[in-house]
PDB file of N, CA, C and O in Angstrom:
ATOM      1  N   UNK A   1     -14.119  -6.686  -9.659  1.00  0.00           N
ATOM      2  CA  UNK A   1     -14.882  -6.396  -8.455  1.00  0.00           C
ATOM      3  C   UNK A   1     -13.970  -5.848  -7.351  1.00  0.00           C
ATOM      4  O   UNK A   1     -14.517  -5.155  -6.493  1.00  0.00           O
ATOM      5  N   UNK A   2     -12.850  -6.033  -7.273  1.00  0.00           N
ATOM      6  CA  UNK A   2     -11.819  -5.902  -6.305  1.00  0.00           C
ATOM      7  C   UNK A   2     -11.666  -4.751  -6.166  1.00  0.00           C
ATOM      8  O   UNK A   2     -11.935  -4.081  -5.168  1.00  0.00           O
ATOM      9  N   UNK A   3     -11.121  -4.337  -7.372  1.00  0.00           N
ATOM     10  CA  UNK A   3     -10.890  -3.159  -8.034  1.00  0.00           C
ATOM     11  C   UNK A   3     -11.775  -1.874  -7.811  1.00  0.00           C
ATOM     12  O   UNK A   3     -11.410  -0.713  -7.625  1.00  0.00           O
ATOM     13  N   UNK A   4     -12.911  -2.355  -7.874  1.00  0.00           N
ATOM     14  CA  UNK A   4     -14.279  -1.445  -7.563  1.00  0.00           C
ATOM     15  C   UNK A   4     -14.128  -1.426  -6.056  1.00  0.00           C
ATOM     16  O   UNK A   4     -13.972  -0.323  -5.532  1.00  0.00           O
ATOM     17  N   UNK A   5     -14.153  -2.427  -5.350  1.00  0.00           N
ATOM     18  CA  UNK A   5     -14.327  -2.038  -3.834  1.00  0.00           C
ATOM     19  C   UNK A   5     -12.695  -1.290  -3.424  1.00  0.00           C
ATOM     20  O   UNK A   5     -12.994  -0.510  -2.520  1.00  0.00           O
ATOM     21  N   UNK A   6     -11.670  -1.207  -3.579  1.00  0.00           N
ATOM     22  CA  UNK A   6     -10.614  -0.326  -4.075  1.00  0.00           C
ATOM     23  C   UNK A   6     -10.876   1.361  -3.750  1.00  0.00           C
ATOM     24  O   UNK A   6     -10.694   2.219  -2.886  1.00  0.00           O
ATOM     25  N   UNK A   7     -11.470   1.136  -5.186  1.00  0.00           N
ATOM     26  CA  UNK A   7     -11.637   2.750  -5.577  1.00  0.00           C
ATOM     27  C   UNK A   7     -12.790   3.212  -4.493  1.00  0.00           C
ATOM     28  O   UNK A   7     -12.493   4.161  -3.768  1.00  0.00           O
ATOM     29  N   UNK A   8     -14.136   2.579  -4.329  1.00  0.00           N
ATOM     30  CA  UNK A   8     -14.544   3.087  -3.075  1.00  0.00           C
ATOM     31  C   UNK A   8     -14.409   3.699  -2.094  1.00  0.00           C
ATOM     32  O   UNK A   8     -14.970   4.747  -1.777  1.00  0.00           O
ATOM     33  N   UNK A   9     -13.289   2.804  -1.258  1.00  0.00           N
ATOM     34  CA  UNK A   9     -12.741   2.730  -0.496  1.00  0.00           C
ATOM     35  C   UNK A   9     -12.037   3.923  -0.605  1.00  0.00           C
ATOM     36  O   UNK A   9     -12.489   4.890   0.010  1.00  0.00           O
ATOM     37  N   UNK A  10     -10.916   4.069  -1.330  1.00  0.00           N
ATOM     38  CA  UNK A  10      -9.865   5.640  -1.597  1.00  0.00           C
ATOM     39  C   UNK A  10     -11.011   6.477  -1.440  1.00  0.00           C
ATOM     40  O   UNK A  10     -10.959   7.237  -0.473  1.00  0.00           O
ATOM     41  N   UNK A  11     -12.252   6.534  -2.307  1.00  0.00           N
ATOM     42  CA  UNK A  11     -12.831   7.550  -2.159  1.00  0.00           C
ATOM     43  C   UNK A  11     -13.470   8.412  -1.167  1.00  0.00           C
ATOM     44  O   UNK A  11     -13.471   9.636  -1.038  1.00  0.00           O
ATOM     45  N   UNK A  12     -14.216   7.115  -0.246  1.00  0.00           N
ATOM     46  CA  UNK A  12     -14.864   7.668   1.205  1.00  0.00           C
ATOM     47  C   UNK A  12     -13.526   8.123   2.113  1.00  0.00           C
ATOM     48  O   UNK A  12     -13.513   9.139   2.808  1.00  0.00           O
ATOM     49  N   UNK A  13     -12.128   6.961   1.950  1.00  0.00           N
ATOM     50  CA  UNK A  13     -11.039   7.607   2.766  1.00  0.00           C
ATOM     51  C   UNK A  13     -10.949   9.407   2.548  1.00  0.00           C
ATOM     52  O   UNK A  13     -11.202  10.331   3.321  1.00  0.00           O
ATOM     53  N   UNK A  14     -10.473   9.368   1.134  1.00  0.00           N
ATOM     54  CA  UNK A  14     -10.094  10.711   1.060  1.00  0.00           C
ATOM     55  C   UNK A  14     -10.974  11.702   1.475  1.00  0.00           C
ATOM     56  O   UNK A  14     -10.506  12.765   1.882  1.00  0.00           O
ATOM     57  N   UNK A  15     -12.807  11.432   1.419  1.00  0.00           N
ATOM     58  CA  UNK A  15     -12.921  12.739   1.781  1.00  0.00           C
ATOM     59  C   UNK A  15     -13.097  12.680   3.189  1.00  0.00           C
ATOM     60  O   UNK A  15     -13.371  13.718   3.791  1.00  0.00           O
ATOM     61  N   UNK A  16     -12.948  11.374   3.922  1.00  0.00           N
ATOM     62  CA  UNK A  16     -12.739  11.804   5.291  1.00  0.00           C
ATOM     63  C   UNK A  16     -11.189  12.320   5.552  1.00  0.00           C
ATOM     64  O   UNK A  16     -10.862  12.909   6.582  1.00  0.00           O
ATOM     65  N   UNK A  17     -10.488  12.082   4.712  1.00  0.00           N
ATOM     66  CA  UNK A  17      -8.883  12.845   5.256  1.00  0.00           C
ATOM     67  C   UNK A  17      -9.168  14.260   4.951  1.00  0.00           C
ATOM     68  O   UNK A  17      -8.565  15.022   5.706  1.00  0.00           O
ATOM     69  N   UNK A  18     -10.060  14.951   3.887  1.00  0.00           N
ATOM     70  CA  UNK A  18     -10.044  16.376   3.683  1.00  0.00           C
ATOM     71  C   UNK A  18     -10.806  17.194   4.420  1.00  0.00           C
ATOM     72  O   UNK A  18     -10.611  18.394   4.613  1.00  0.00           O
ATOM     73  N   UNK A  19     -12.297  16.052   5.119  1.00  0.00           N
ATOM     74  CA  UNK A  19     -12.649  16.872   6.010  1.00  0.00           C
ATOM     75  C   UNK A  19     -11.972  16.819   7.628  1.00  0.00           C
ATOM     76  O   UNK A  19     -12.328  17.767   8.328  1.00  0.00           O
ATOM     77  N   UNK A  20     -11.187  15.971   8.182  1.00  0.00           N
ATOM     78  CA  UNK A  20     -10.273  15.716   9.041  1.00  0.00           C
ATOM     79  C   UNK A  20      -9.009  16.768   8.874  1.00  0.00           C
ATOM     80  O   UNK A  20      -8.455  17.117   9.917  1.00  0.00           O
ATOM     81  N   UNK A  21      -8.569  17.242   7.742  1.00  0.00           N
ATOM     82  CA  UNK A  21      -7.507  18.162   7.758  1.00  0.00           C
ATOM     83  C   UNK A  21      -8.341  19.270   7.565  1.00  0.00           C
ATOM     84  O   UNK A  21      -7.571  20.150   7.950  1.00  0.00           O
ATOM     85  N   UNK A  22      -9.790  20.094   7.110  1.00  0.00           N
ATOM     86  CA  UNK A  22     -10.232  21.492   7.632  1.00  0.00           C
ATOM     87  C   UNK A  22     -10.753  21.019   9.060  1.00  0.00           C
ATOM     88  O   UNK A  22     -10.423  21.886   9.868  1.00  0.00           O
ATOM     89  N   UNK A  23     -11.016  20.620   9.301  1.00  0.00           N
ATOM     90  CA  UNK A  23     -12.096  20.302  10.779  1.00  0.00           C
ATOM     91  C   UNK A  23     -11.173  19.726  11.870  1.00  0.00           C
ATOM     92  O   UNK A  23     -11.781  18.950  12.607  1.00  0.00           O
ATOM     93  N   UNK A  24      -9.742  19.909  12.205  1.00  0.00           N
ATOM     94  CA  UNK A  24      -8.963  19.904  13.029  1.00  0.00           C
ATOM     95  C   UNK A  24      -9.046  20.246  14.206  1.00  0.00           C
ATOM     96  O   UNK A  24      -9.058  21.467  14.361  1.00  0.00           O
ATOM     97  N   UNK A  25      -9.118  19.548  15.244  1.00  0.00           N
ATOM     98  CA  UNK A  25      -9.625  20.527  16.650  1.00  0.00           C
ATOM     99  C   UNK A  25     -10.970  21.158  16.524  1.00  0.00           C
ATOM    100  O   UNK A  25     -11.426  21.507  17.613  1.00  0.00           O
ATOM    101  N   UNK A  26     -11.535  21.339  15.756  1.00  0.00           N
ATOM    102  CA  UNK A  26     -13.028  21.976  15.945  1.00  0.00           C
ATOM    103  C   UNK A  26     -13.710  21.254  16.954  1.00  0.00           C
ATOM    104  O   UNK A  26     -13.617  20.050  17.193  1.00  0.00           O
ATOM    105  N   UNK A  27     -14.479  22.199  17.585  1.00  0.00           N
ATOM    106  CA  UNK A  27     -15.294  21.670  18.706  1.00  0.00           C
ATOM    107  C   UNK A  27     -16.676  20.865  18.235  1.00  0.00           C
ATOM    108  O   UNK A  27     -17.529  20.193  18.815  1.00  0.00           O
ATOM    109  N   UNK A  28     -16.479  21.214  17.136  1.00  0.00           N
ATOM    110  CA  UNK A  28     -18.283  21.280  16.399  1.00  0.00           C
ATOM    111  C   UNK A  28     -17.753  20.316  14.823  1.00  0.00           C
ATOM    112  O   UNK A  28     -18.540  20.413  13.881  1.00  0.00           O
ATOM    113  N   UNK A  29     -16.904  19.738  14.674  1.00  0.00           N
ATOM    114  CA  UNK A  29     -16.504  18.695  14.249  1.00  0.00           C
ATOM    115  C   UNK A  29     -17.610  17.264  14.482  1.00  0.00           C
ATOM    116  O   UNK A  29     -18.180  17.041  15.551  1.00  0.00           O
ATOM    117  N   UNK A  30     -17.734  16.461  13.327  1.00  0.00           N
ATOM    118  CA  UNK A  30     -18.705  14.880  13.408  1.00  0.00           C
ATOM    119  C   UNK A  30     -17.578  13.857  14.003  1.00  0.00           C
ATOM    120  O   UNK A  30     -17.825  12.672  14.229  1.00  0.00           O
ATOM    121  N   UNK A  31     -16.423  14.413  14.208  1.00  0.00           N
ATOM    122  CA  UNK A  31     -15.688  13.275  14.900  1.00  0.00           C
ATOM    123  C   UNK A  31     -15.633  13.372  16.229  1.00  0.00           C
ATOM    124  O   UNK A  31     -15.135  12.573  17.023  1.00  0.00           O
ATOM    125  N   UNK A  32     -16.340  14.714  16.502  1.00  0.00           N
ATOM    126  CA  UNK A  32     -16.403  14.556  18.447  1.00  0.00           C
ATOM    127  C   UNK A  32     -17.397  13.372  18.774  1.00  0.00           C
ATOM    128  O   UNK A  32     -17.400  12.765  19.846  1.00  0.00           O
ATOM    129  N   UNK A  33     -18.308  13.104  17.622  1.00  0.00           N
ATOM    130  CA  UNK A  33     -18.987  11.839  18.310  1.00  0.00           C
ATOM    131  C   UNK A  33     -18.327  10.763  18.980  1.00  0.00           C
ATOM    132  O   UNK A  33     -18.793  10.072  19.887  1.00  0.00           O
ATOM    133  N   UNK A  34     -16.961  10.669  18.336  1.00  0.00           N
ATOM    134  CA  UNK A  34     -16.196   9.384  19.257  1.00  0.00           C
ATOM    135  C   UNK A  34     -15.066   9.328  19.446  1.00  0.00           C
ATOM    136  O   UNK A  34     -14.375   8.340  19.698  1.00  0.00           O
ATOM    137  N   UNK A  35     -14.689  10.759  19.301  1.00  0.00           N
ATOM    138  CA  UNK A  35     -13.098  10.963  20.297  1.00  0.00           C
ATOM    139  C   UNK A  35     -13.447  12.753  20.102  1.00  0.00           C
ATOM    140  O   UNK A  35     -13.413  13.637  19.246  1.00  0.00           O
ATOM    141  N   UNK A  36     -13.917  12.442  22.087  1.00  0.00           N
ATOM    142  CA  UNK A  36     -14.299  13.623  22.797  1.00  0.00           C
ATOM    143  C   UNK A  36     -13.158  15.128  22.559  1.00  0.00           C
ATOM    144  O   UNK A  36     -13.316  16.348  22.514  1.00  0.00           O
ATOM    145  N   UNK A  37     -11.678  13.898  22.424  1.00  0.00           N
ATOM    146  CA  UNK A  37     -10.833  15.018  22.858  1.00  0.00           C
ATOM    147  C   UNK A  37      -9.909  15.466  21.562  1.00  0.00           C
ATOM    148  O   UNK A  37      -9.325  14.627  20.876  1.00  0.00           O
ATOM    149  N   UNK A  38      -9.857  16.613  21.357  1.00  0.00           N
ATOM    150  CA  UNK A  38      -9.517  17.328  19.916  1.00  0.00           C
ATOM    151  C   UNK A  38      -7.525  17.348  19.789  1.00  0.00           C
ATOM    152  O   UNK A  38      -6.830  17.721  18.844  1.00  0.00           O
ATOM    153  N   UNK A  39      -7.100  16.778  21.173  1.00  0.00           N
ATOM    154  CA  UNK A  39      -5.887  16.391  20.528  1.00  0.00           C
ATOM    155  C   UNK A  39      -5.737  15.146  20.050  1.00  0.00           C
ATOM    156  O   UNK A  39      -4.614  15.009  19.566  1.00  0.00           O
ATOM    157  N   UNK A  40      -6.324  14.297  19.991  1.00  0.00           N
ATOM    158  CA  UNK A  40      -6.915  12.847  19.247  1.00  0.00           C
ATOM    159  C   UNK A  40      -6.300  13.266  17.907  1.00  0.00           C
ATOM    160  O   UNK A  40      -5.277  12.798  17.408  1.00  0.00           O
ATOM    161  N   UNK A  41      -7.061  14.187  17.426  1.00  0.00           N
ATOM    162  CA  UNK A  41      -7.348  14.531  16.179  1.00  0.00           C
ATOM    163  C   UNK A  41      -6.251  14.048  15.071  1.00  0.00           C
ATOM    164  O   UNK A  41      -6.593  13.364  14.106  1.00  0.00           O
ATOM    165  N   UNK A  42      -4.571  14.563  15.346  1.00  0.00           N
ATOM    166  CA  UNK A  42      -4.102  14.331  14.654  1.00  0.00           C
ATOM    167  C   UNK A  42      -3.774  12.538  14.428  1.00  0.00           C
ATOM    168  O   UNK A  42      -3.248  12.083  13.412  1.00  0.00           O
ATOM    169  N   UNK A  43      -4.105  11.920  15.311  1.00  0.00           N
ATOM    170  CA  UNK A  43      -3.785  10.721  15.702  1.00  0.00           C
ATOM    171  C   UNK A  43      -4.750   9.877  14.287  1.00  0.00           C
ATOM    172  O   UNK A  43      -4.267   9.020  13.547  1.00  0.00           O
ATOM    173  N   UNK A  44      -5.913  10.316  14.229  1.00  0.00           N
ATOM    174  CA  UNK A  44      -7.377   9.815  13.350  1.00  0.00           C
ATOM    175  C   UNK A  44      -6.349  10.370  12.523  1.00  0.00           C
ATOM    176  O   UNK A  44      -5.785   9.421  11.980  1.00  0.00           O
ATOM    177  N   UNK A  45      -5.756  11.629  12.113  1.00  0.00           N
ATOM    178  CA  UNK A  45      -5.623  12.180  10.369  1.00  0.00           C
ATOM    179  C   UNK A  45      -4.667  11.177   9.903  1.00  0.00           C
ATOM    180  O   UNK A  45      -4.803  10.847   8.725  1.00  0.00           O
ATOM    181  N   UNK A  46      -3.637  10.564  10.636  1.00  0.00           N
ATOM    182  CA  UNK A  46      -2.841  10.088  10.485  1.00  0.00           C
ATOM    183  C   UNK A  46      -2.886   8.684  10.018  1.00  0.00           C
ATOM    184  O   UNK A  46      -2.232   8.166   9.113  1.00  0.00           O
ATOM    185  N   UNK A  47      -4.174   7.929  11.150  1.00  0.00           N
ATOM    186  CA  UNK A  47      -4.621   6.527  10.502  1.00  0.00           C
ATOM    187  C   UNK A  47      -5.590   6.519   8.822  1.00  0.00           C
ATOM    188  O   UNK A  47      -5.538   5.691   7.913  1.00  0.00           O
ATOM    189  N   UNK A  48      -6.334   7.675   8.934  1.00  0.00           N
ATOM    190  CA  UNK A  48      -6.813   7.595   7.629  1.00  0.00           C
ATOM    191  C   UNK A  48      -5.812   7.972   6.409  1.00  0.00           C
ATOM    192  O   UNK A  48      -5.980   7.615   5.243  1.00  0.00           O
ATOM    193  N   UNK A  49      -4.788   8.723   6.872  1.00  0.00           N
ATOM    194  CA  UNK A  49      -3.511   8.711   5.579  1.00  0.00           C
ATOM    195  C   UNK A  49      -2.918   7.419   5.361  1.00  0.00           C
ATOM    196  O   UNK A  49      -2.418   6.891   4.367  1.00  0.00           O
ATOM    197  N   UNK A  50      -3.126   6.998   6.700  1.00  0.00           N
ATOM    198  CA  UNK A  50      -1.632   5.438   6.362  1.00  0.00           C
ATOM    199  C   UNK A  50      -3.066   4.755   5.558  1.00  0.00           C
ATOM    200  O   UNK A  50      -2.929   4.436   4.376  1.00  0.00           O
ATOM    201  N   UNK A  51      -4.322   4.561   6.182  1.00  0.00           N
ATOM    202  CA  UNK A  51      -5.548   4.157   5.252  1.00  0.00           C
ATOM    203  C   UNK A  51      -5.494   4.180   3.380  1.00  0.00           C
ATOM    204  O   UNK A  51      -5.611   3.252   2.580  1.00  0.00           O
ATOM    205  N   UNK A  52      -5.247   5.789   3.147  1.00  0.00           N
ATOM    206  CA  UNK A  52      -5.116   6.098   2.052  1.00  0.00           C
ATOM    207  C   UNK A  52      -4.179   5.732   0.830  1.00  0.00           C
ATOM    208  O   UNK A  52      -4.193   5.768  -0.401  1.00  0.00           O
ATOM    209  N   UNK A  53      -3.016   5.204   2.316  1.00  0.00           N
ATOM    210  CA  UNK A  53      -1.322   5.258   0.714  1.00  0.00           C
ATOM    211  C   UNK A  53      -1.586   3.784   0.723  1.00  0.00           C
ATOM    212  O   UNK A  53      -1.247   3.127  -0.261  1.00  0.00           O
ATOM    213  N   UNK A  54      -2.340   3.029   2.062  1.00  0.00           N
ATOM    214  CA  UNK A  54      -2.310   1.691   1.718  1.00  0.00           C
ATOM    215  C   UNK A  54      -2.760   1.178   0.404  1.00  0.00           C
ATOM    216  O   UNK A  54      -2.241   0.319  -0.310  1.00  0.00           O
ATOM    217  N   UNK A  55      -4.142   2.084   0.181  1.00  0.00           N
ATOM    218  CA  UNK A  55      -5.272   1.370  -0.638  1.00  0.00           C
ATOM    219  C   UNK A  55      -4.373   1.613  -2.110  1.00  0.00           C
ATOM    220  O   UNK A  55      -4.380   0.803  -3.037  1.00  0.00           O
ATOM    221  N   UNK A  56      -3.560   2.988  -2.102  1.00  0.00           N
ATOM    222  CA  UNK A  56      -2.895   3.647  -2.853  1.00  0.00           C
ATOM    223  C   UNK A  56      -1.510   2.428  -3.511  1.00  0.00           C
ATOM    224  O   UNK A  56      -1.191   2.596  -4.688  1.00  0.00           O
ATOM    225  N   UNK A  57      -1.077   1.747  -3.034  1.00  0.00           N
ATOM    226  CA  UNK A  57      -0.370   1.051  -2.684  1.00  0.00           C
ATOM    227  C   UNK A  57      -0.949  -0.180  -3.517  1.00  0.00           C
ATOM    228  O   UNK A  57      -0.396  -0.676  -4.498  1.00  0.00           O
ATOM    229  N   UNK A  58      -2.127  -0.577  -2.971  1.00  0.00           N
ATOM    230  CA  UNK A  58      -2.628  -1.762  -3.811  1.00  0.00           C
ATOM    231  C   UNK A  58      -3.257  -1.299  -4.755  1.00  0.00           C
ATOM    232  O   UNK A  58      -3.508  -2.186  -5.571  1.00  0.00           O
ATOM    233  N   UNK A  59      -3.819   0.143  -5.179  1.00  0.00           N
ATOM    234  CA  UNK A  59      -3.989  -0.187  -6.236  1.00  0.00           C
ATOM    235  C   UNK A  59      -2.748  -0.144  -7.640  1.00  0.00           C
ATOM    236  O   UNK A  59      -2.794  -0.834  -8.658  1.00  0.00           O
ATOM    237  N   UNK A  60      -2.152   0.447  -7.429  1.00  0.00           N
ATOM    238  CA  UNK A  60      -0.598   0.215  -8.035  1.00  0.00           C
ATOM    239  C   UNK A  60      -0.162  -0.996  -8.125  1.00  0.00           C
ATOM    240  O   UNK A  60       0.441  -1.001  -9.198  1.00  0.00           O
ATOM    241  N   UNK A  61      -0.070  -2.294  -7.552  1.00  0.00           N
ATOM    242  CA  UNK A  61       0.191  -3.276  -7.843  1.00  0.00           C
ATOM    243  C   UNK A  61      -0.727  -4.083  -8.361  1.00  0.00           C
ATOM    244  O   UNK A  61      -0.316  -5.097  -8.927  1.00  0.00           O
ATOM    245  N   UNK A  62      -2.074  -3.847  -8.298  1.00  0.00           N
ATOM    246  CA  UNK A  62      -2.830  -3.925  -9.356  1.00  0.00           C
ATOM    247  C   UNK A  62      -2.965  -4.072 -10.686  1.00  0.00           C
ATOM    248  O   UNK A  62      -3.328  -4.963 -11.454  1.00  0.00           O
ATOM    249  N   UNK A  63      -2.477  -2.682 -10.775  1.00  0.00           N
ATOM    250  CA  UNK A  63      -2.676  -2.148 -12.384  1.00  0.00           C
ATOM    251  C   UNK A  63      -1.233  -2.415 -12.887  1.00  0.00           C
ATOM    252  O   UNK A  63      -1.103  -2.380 -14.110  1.00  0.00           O
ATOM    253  N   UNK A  64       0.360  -2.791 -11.823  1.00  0.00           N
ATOM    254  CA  UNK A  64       1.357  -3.743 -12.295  1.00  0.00           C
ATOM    255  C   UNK A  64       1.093  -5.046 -12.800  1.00  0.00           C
ATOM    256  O   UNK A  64       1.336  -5.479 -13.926  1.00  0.00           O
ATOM    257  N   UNK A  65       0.527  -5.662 -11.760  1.00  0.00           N
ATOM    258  CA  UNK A  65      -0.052  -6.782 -12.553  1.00  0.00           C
ATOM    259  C   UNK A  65      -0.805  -7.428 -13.334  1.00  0.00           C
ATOM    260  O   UNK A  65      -0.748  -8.613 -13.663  1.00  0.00           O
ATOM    261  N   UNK A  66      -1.692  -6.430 -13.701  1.00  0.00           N
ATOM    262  CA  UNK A  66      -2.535  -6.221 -15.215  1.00  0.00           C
ATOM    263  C   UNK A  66      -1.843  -6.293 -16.185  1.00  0.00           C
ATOM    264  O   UNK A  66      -2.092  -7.076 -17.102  1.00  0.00           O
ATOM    265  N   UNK A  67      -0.472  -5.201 -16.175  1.00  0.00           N
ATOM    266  CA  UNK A  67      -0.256  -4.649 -17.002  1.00  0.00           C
ATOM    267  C   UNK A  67       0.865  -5.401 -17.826  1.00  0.00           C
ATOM    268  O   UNK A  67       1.191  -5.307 -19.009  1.00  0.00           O
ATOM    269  N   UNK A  68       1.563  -6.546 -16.296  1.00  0.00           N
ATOM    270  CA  UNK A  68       2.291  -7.635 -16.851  1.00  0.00           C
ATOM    271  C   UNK A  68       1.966  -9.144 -17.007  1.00  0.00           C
ATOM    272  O   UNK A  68       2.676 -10.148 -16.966  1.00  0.00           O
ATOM    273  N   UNK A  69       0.104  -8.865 -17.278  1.00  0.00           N
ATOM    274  CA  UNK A  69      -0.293 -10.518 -17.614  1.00  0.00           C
ATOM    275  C   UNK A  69      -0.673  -9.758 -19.064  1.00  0.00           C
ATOM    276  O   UNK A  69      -0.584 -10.704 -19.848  1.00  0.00           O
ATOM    277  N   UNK A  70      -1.045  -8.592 -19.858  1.00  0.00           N
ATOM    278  CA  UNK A  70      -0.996  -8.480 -20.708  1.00  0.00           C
ATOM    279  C   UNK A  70       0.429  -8.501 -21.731  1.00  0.00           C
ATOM    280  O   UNK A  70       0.441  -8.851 -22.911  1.00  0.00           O
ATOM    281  N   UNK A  71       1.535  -8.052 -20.969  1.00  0.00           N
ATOM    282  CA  UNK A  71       2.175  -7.865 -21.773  1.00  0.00           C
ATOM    283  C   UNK A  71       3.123  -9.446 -21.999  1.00  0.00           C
ATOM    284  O   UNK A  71       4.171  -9.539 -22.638  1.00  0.00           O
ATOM    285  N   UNK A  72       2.475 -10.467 -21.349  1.00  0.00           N
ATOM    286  CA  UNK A  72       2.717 -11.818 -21.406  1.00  0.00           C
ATOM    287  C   UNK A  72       1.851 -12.473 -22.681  1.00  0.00           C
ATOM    288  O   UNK A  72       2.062 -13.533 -23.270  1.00  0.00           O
ATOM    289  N   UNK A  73       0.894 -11.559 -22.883  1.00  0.00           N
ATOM    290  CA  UNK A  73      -0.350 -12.455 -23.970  1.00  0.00           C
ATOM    291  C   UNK A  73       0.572 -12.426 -25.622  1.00  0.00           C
ATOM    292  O   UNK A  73       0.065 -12.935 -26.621  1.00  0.00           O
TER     293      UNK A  73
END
């Protein structure tokens, strides 16, 4: 279950990091709803990357520790 909410997670991140890196400064951007001002912008791309390597991060130790309770059996 973990695992599943995980991959979710990476998933909605990433495509908000891909539409955050074309939609940069755009005026007409869905993130002017809540940061008016378009030098913000890189500030958001930046929390949803550190977002991304985090989840990235756990899931790698994850699939380490899967991989060394099997190779314990």
């Amino acid at each position: 279950m973990r695992r599943k909410i995980i991959v979710i997670s990476m998933i909605i991140l990433l495509i908000a990091l891909f539409y955050m890196i074309f939609n940069m400064g755009s005026e007409t951007g869905l993130q002017r709803s809540f940061i008016s001002d378009p030098s913000k912008d890189i500030w958001l791309l930046l929390a949803i990357g550190l977002g991304v390597f985090s989840l990235n991060l756990l899931m790698m130790r994850d699939a380490e520790e899967r991989k060394d309770n099997n190779d314990k059996r």
